[in-house]
C-alpha positions as CSV (number, residue, x, y, z in Angstrom):
1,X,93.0,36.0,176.1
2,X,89.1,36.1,175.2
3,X,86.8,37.2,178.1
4,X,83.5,38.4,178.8
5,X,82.4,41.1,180.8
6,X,78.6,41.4,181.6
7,X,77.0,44.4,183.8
8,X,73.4,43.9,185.0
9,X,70.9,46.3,186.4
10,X,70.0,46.6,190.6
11,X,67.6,43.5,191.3
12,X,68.9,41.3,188.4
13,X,70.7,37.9,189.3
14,X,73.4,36.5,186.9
15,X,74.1,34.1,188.8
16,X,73.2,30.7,187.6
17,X,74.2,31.9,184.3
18,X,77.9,32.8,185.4
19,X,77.9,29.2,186.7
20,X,76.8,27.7,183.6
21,X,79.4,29.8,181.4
22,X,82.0,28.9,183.9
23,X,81.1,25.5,183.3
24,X,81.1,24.7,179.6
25,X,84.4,27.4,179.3
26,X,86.3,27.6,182.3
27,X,88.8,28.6,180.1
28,X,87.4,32.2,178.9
29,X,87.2,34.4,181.7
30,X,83.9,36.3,183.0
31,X,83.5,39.0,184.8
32,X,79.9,41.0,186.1
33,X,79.5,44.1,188.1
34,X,76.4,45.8,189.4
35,X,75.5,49.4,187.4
36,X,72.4,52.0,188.2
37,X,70.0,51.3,185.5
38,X,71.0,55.4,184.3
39,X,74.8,53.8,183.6
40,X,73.8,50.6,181.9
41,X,74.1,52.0,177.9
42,X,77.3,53.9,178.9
43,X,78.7,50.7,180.5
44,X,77.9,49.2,176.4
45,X,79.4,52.3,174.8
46,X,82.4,53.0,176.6
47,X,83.2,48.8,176.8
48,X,82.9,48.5,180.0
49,X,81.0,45.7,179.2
50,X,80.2,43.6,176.6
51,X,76.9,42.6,177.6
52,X,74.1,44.0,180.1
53,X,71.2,43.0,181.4
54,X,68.7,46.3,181.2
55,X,65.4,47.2,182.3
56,X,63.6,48.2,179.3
57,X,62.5,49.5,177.2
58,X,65.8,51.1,175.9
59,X,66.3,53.7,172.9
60,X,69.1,53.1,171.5
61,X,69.5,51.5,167.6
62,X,72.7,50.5,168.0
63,X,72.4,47.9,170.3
64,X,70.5,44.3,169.9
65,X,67.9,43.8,173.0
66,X,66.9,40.4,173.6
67,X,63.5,40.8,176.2
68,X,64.1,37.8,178.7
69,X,61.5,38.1,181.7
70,X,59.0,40.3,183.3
71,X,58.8,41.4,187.1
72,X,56.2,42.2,189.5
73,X,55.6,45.6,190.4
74,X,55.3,46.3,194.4
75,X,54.5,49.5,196.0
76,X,57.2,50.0,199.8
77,X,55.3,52.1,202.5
78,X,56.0,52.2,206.1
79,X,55.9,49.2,208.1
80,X,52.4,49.6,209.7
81,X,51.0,51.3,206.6
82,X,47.8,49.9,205.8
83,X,48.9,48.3,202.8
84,X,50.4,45.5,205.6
85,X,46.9,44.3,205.7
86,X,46.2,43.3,202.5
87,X,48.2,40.7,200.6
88,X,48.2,42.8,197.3
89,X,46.3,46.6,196.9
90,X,45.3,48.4,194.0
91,X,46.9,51.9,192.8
92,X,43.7,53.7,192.7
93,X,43.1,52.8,195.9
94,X,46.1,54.8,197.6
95,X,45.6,58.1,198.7
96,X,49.2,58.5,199.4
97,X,52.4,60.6,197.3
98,X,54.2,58.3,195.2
99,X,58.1,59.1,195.5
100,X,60.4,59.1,192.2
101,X,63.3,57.4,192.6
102,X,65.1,59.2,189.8
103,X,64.5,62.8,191.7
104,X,66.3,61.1,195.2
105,X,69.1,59.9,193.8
106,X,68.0,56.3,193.7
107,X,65.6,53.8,195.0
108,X,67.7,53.0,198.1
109,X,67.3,56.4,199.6
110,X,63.6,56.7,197.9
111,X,62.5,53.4,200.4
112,X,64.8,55.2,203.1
113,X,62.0,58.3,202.6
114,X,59.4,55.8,202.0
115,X,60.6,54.4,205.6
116,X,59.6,57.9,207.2
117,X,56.0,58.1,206.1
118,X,56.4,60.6,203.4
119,X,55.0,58.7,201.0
120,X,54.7,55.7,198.7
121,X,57.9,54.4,195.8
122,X,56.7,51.4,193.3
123,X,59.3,49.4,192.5
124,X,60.1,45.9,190.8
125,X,60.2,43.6,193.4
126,X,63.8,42.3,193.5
127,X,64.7,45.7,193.8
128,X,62.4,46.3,196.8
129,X,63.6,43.0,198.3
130,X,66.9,44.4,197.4
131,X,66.6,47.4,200.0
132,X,64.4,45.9,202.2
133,X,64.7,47.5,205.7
134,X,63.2,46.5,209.0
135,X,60.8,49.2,209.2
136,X,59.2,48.9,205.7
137,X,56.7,46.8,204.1
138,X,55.8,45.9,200.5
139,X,53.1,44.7,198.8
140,X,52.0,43.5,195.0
141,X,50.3,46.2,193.5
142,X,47.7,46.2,190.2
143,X,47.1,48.6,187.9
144,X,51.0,49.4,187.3
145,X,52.8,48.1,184.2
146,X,55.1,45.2,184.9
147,X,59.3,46.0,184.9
148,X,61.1,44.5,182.3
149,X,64.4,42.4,182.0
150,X,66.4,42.2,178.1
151,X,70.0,41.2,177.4
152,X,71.4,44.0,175.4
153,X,74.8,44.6,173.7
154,X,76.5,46.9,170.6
155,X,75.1,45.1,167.6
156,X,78.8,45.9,166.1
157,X,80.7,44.0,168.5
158,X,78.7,40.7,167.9
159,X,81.1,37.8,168.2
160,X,80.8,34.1,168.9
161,X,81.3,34.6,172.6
162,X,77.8,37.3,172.8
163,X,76.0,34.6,171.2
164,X,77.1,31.5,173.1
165,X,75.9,33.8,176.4
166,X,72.7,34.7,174.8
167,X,72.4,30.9,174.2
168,X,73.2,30.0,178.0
169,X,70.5,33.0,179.0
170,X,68.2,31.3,176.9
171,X,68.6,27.8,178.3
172,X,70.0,26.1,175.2
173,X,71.7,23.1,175.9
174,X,75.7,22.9,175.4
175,X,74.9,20.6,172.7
176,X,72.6,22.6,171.0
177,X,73.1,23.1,166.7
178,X,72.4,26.8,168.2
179,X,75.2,27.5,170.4
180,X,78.8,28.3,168.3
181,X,80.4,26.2,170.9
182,X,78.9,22.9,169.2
183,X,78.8,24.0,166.0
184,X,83.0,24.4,165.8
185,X,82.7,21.1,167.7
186,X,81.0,19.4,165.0
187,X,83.1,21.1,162.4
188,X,86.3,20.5,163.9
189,X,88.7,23.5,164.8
190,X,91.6,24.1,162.6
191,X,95.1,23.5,163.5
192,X,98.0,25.4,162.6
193,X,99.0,22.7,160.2
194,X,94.9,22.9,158.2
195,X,94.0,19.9,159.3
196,X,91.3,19.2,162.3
197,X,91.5,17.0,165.8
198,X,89.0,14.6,163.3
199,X,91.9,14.3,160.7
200,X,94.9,14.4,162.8
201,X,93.6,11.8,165.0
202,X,92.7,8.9,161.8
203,X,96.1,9.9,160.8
204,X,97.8,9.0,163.7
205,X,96.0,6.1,164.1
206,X,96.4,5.1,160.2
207,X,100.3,5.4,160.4
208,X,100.5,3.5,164.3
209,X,101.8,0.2,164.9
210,X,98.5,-1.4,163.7
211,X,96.9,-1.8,167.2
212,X,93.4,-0.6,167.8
213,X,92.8,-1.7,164.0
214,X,95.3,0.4,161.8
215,X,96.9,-0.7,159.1
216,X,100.7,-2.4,159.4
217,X,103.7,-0.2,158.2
218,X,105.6,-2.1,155.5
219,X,103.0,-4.8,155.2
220,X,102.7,-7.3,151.8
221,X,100.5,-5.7,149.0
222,X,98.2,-8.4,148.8
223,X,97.8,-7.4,153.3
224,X,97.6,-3.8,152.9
225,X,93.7,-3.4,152.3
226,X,93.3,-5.8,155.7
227,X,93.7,-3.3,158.0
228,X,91.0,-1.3,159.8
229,X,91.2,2.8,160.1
230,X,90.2,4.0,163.8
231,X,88.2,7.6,162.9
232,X,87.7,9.4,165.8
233,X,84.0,11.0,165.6
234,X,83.2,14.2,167.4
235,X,79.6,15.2,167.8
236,X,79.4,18.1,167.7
237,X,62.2,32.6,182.7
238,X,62.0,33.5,185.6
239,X,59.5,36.0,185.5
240,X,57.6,37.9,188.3
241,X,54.3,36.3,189.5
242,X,51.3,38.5,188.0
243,X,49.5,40.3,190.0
244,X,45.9,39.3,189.8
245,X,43.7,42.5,190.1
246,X,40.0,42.4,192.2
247,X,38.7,45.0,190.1
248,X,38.4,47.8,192.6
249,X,39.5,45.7,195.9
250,X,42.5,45.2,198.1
251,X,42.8,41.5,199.1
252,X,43.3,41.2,202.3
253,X,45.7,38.9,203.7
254,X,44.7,35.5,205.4
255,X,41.9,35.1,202.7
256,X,39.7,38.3,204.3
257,X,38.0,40.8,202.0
């Protein structure tokens, strides 16, 4: 049986789209699992997965990226930092250390350290909302390049079912002259016998008992050409707000400068 098996990086949300692929083919299976950004091209190598969503950019010229949607970047300090004051800062204004995630094992323990006052981690802000603690704040920050969400997969394993995702990522409509789904709709899937649910059906309704317009079985010549054939006709971003920077001010919150 056909499935599809999507991994998507901390902060991502598949959600709706699971739905929406659930709905139009609740016959093909999908399954998605969370994987550290570091994991998410070994989860496409090994086939793990079929599909990820990554945080780009991404090296790798075996794969096709699709870019989908950009995030806000937020800088995580201890709750009564001063950044709590301000209802987005600027990175030249902090004085602070900035914490690599990558060096502590993740962001989740860099907010924990964040969390003690030794210093500052910028992060996307689904992934600060992510590990959001009690005893934290965040705040937009300017002056940092925004995160980045694409759709990737192994350009050798493109099949009908990566595209007709890529098409429900991308909003497309199930009726769509984009999505394959349609397209074999409007074509008509072959039977085991070469014909298509188009042909079969006029057939059967060409050789019936003449009601819903066929034409009679054994009828007189000069009758045969009265009959009607029934055809049966098949038709075949959320993106993070932008920061808007105050060229060399914090905006405080409430409206104060």
């Amino acid at each position: 049986m056909e499935s599809l098996s999507i991994a998507f990086a901390p902060g991502v949300t598949p959600g709706k789209w699971l739905s929406r692929w659930r709905e139009r083919h609740p016959d093909v299976p999908i399954d998605a699992f969370p994987c550290d950004v570091g994991a998410q091209l070994e989860m496409l190598h090994s086939g793990r997965a079929d599909m990820a969503f990554v945080r780009l950019p991404v090296e790798d010229e075996s794969l096709h990226v699709i870019p989908l949607y950009s995030e806000q970047p937020v800088v995580v300090g201890p709750k009564d930092h001063e950044i709590s004051v301000f209802d987005e800062v600027e990175l030249d204004s902090l004085d602070d250390p900035f914490l690599d995630p990558d060096a502590m094992g993740g962001e989740a323990m860099a907010v924990e350290v964040a969390a003690s006052g030794a210093g500052l981690v910028i992060l996307p802000m689904s992934v600060a909302r992510l590990h959001n603690r009690k005893d934290v704040v965040f705040r937009p920050v300017t002056g940092v390049e925004e995160s980045r969400i694409g759709l990737a997969w192994l350009a050798a394993n493109t099949s009908e079912l990566t595209e007709e995702f890529v098409g429900i990522v991308r909003g497309r409509t199930a009726n769509s002259s984009r999505q394959p789904s349609a397209r074999s709709e409007a074509a008509g899937a072959l039977k085991p016998d070469g014909t298509t649910p188009t042909t079969a059906g006029g057939s059967a309704r060409a050789q019936g008992s003449g009601k819903g317009g066929g034409s009679k079985t054994g009828s007189k010549a000069g009758r045969t050409s009265g009959g009607r054939s029934g055809g049966a006709n098949s038709s075949g971003r959320s993106s993070g707000g932008r920061g808007k920077g105050s060229a060399g001010r914090n905006r405080r919150r409430g409206g104060g400068r």
